[in-house]
C-alpha positions as CSV (number, residue, x, y, z in Angstrom):
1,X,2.6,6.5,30.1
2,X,1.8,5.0,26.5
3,X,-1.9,5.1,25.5
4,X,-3.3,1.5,25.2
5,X,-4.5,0.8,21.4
6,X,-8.0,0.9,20.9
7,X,-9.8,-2.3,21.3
8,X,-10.7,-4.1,17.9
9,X,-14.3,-4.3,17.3
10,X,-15.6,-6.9,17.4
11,X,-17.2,-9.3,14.5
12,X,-21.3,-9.4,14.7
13,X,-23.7,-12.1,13.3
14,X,-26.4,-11.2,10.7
15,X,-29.7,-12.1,12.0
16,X,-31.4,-14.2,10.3
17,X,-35.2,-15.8,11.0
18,X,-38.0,-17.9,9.7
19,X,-40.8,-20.5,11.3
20,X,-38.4,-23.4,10.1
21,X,-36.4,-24.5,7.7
22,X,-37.4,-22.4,4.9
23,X,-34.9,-19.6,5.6
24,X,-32.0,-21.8,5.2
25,X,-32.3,-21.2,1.3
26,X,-31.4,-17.6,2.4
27,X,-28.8,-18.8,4.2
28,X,-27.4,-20.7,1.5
29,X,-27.5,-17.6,-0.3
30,X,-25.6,-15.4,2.0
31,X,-23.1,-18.0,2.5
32,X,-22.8,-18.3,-1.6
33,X,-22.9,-14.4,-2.0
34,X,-21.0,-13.2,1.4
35,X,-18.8,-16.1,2.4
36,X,-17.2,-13.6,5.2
37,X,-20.3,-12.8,7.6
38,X,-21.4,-15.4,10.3
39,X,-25.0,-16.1,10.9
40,X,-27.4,-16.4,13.9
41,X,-30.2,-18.6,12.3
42,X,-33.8,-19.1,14.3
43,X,-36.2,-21.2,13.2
44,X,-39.9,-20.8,15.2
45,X,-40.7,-24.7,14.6
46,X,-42.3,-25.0,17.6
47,X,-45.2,-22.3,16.1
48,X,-44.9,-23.0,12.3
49,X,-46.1,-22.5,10.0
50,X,-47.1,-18.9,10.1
51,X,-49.0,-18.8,7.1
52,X,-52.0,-19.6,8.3
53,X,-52.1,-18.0,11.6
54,X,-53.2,-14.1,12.0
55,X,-51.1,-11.0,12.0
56,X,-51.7,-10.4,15.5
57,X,-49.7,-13.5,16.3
58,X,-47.3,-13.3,13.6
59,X,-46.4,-9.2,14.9
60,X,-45.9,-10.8,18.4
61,X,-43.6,-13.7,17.6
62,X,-41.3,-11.1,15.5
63,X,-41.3,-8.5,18.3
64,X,-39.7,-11.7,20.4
65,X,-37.3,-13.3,17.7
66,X,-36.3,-9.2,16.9
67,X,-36.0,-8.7,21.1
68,X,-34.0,-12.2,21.5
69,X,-31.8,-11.3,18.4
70,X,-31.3,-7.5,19.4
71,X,-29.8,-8.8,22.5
72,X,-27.6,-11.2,21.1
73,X,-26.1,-8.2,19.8
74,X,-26.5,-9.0,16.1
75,X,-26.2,-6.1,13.6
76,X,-28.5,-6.5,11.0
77,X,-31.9,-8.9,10.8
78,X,-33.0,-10.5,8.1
79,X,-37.2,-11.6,7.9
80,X,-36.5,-14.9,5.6
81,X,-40.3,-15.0,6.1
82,X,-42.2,-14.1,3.2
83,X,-45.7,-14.1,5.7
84,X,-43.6,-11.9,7.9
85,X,-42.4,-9.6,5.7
86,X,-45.8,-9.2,3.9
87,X,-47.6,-8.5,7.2
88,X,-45.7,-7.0,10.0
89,X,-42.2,-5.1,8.4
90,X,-43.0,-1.6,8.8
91,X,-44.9,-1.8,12.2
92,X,-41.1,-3.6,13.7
93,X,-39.0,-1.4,11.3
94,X,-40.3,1.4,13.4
95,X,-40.0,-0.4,17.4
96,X,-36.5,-1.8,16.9
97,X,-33.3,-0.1,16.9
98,X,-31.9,-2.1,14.2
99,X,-31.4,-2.4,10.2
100,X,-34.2,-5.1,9.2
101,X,-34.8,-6.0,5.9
102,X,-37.7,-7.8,4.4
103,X,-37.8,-10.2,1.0
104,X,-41.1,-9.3,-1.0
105,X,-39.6,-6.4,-2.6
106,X,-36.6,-8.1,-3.9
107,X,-38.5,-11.0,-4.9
108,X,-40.8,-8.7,-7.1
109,X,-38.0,-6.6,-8.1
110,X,-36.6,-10.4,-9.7
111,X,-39.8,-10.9,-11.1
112,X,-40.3,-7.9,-13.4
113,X,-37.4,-9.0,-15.0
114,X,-37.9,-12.3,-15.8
115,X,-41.5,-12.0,-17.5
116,X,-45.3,-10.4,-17.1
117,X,-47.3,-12.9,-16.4
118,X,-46.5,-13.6,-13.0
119,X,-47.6,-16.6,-11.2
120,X,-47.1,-16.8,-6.8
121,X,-47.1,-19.8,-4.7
122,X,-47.4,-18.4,-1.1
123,X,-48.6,-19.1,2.2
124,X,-52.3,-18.2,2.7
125,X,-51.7,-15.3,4.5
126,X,-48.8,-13.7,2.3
127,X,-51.3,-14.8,-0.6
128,X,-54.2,-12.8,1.4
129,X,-51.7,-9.8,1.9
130,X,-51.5,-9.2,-2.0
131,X,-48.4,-8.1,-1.2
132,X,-46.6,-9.3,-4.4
133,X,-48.9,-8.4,-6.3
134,X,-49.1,-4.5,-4.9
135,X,-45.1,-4.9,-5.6
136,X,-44.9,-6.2,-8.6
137,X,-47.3,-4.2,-10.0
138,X,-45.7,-0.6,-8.8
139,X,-42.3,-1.5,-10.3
140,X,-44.0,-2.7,-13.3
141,X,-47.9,-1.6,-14.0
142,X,-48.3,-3.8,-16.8
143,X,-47.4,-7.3,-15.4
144,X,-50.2,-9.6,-14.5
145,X,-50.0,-11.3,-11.3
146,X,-51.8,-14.3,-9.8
147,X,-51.6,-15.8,-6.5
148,X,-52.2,-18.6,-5.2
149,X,-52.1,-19.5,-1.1
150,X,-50.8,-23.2,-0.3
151,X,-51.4,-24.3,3.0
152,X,-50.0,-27.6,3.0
153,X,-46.7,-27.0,1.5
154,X,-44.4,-25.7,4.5
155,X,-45.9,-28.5,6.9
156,X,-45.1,-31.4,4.0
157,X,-41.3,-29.6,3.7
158,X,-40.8,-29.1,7.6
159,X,-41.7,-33.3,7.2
160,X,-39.5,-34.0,5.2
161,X,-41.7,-34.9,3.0
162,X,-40.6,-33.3,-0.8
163,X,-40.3,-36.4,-2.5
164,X,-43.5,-38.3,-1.1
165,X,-45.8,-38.6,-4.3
166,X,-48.7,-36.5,-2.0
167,X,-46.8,-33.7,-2.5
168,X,-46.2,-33.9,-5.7
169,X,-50.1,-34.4,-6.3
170,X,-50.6,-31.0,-3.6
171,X,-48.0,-29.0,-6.0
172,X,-50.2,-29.9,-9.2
173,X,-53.4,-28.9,-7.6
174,X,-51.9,-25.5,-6.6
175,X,-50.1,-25.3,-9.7
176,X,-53.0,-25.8,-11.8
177,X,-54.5,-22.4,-12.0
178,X,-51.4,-20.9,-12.8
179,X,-50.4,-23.0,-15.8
180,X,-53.7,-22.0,-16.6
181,X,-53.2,-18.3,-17.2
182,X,-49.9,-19.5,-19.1
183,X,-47.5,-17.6,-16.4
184,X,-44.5,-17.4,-18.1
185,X,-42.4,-16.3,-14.4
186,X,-43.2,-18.5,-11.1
187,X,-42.0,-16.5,-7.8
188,X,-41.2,-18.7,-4.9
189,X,-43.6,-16.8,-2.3
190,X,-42.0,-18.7,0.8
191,X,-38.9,-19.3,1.8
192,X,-39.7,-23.0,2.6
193,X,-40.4,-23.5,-1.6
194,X,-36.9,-23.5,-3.3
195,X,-36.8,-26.9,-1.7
196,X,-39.5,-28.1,-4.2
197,X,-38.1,-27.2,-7.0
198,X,-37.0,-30.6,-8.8
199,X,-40.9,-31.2,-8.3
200,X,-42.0,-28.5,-9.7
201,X,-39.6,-28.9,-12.7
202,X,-41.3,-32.0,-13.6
203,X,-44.9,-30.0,-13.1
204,X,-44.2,-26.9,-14.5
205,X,-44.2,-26.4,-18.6
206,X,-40.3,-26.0,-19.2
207,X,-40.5,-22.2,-20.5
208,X,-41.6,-21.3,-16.2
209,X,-38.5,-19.2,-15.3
210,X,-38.4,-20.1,-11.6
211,X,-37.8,-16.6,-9.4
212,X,-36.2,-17.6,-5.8
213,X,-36.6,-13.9,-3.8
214,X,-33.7,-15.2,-2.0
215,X,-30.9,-14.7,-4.5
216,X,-32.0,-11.0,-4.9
217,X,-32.2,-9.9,-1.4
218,X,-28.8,-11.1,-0.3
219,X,-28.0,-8.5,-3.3
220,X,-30.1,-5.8,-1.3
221,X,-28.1,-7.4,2.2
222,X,-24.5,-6.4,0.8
223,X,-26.1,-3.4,-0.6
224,X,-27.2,-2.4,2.8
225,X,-24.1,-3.7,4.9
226,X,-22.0,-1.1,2.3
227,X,-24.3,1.8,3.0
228,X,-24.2,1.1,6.7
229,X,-20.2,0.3,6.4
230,X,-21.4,-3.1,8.3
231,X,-19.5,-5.7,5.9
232,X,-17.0,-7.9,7.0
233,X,-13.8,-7.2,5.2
234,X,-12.0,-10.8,6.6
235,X,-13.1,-13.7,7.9
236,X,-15.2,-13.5,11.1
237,X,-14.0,-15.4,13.5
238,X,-17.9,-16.2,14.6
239,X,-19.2,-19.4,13.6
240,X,-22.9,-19.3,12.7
241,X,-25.3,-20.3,15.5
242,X,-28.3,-22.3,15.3
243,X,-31.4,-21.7,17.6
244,X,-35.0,-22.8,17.1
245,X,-38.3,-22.9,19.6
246,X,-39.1,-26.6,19.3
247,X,-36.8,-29.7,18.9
248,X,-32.8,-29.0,18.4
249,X,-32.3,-32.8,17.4
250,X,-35.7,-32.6,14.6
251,X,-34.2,-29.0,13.1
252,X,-30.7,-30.8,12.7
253,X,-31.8,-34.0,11.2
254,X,-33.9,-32.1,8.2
255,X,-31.5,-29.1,7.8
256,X,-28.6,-31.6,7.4
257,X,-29.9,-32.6,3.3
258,X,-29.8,-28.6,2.7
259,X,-26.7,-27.5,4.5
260,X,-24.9,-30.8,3.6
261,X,-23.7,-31.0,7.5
262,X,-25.3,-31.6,10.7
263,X,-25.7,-28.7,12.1
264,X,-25.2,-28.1,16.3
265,X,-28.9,-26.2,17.8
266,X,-29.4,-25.1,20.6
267,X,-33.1,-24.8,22.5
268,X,-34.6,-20.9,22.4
269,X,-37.3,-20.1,24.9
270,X,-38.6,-17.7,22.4
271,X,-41.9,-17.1,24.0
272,X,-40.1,-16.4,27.2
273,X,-37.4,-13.2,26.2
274,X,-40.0,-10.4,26.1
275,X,-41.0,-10.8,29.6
276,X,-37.4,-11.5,30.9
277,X,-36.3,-8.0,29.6
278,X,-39.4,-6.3,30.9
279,X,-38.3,-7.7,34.4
């Protein structure tokens, strides 16, 4: 009797997560840089912004977006979560079963080579962290890097808000330190920030080279999906999948300007998969 062919394998999603909409610049990114992977994309809007809340909380809603995403079978995760990354990457590196890769290390890896006077615009608790700066500074010990946390920026973005001439008044306040010290390189700390940037042109002195972390670590991504012989070769036949904590309808409607569609998303009891699996 004839022995049945193997099965295929079958196509898996990149993971990829952030407390809103910010990570959908990484997205853009991967869809730019890897047109042949699918996604699955969580936002946590029903608990962002995470910049300001403490790295107890932030380590236990990754350990539930990492256990939700692990059983969704994805094959690699991606934290597009600066606050995330700068808090809580090696502690879930070392619980979970599965390739995850951070973005302060590609974003400071970008930086070094645009200039050496380095300005950050970050969440207050990436900005606490110093973890650009620690970065920066060990690929290159001579750059000069200051940082500078910005509470209000992710809520005004998850709003809607980019345009509204508050913002623009927020941005210059931040902002203003940093011209001060004549930064000649302005590193996009947060995911949520690329969003700003035709604000932030008009702000910043025209000589600013503008660093978005995300470009660089979708380099790292492919770079890891090779060494892990992970990357799609054709087309997946996945489409990607939206999920977030709070409202589907809210997500879709804001998303919709950056991913120039209206996106379907569907509900995730987030705060609900840990216990589930421990039952």
């Amino acid at each position: 009797m004839p022995t049945a062919p193997p099965e295929p394998l079958q196509p898996a999603r990149i993971g990829v997560f952030d407390s809103g909409v910010g990570g959908l610049t990484v997205l853009q990114e991967l869809s730019r840089q890897l047109p042949l992977e699918s996604i699955l994309y969580f936002g946590d809007t029903a608990r962002v912004p995470y910049g300001t809340r403490s790295e107890a909380e932030i380590l236990r809603f990754v350990r539930e977006i990492l256990a939700w995403m692990q059983s969704e079978q994805v094959k690699m995760v991606v934290m597009a979560c600066n606050t995330s990354s700068a808090l809580v990457l090696d502690a879930v590196r070392s619980e979970f079963n599965l390739p995850i890769l951070g973005i302060i290390l590609p974003g400071a890896r970008a930086a070094v080579q645009r200039g050496k006077r380095i300005g950050v615009i970050a969440t207050p608790a990436t900005a606490a962290s110093h973890a650009y700066r620690h970065a920066i500074q060990e690929i290159e010990p001579t750059a000069e890097v200051w940082q500078v946390g910005c509470p209000e920026l992710v809520p005004l973005i998850e709003q809607d808000r980019i345009m509204d001439p508050y913002t623009s008044q927020v941005l210059r306040t931040y902002l203003a330190p940093l011209v001060a010290q004549q930064i000649d390189t302005l590193v996009y700390g947060c995911t949520h920030y690329p969003h700003l940037a035709p604000v932030l042109r008009q702000i910043l002195p025209r000589s600013v080279q503008l660093v978005n972390p995300a470009v660089d670590l979708v380099q790292a991504i492919a770079q890891e999906l090779d060494l892990l012989g992970l990357r799609n070769t054709h087309p997946s036949v996945l489409s990607t999948r939206f999920g977030v904590s709070g409202s589907p309808e809210a997500f879709a409607t804001v998303s919709m300007q950056w991913l120039g569609y209206l996106p379907t998303v569907e509900h995730v009891d987030i705060a609900n998969v840990l216990s589930k699996s421990a039952k």
